[in-house]
C-alpha positions as CSV (number, residue, x, y, z in Angstrom):
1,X,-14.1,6.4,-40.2
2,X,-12.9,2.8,-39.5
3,X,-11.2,2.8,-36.0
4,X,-7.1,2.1,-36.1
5,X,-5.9,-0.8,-34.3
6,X,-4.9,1.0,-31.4
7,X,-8.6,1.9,-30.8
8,X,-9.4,-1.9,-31.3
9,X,-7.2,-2.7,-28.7
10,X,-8.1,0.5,-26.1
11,X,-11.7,-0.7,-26.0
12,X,-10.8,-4.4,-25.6
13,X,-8.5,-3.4,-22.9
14,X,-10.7,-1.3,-21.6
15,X,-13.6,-3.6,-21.4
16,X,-11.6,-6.5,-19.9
17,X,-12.1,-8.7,-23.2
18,X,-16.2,-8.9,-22.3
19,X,-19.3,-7.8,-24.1
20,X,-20.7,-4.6,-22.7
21,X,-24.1,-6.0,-22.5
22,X,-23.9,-9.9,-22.2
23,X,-20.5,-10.2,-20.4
24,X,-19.4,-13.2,-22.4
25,X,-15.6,-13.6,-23.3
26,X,-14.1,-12.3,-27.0
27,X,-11.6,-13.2,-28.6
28,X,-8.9,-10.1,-29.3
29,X,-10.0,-10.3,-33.1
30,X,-13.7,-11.6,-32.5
31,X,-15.9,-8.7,-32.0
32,X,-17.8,-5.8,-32.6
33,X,-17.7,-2.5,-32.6
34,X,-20.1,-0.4,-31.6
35,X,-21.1,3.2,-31.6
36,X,-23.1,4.1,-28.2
37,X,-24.9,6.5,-30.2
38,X,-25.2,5.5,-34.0
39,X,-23.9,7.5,-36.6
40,X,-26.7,7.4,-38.5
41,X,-28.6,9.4,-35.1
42,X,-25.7,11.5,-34.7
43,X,-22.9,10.0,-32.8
44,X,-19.6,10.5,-33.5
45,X,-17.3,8.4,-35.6
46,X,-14.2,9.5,-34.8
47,X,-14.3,9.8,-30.7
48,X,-12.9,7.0,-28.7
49,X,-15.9,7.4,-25.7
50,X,-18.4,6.5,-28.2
51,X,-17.3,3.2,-28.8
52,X,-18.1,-0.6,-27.2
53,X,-17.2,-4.1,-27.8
54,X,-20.3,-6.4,-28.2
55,X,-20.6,-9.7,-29.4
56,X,-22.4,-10.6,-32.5
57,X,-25.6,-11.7,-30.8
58,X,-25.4,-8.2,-28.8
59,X,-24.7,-6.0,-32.2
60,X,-27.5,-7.4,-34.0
61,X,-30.0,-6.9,-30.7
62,X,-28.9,-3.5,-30.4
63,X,-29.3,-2.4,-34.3
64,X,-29.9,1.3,-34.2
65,X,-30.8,2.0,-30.8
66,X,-29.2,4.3,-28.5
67,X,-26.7,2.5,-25.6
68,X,-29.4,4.2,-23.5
69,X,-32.1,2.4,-25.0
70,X,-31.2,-0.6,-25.1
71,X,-29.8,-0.7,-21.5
72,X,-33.5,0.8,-20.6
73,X,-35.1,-1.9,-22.8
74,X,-33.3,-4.7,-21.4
75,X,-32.9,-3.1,-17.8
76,X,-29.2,-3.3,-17.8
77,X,-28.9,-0.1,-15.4
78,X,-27.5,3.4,-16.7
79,X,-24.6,4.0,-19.2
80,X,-23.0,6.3,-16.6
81,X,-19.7,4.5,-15.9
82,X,-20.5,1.3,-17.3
83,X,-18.5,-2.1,-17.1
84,X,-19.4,-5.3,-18.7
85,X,-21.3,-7.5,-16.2
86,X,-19.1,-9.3,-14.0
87,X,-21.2,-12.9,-15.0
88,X,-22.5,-13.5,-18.3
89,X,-25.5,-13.0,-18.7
90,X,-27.6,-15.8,-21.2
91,X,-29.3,-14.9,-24.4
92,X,-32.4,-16.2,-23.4
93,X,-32.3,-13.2,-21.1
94,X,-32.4,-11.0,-23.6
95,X,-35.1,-13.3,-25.8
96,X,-37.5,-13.3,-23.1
97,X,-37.6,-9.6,-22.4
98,X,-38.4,-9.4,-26.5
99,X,-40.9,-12.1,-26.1
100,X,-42.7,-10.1,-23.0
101,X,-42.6,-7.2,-25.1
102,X,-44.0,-8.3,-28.1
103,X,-47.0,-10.1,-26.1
104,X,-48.0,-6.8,-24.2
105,X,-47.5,-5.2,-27.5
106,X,-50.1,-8.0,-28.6
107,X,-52.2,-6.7,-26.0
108,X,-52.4,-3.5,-27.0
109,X,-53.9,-4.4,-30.5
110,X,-56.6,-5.8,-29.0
111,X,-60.1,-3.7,-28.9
């Protein structure tokens, strides 16, 4: 299900214009929407609680995962009432927790 209009423009509302996760501005017709909990890992298409705004940058970071994991991942506190940030937050943020990921994953290989 495709959200109407009116849903659009609840969740930008709601969500003062912002990304959920990043906090930077968006234009009315220049973002995302998200499903907290993809469809494809059973969230629900049709109910209004289950949807964000994120940027582009933000969507394509999130990909599949839960809201919850990715708030865990990148230690953006619980979902539980949730607001945007009230500063943006960079991108390299977000790049350097992957980067210190991937190099304890690195770690890991090694025997």
């Amino acid at each position: 299900m495709v959200p109407s209009g009116d849903e659009r423009d609840a969740v930008y509302r709601d969500q003062g214009g912002s990304c959920m996760y990043c906090g930077c501005s968006l234009p009315q017709d220049g973002f995302e929407l998200d499903h907290k909990v993809p469809i494809a890992r059973g969230g629900a298409a049709e109910e209004p609680e289950n949807l964000q705004m994120l940027c582009s940058a933000c969507s394509r970071r999130k990909g599949n995962m839960t809201d919850e994991e990715h708030r865990r991942r990148y230690r953006l506190g619980s979902s539980a009432g949730a607001q945007p940030p009230a500063w943006p937050i960079p991108q390299a943020y977000f790049g350097n927790i992957d980067q210190e990921l991937e190099r304890r994953e690195s770690y890991r290989g090694i025997s």
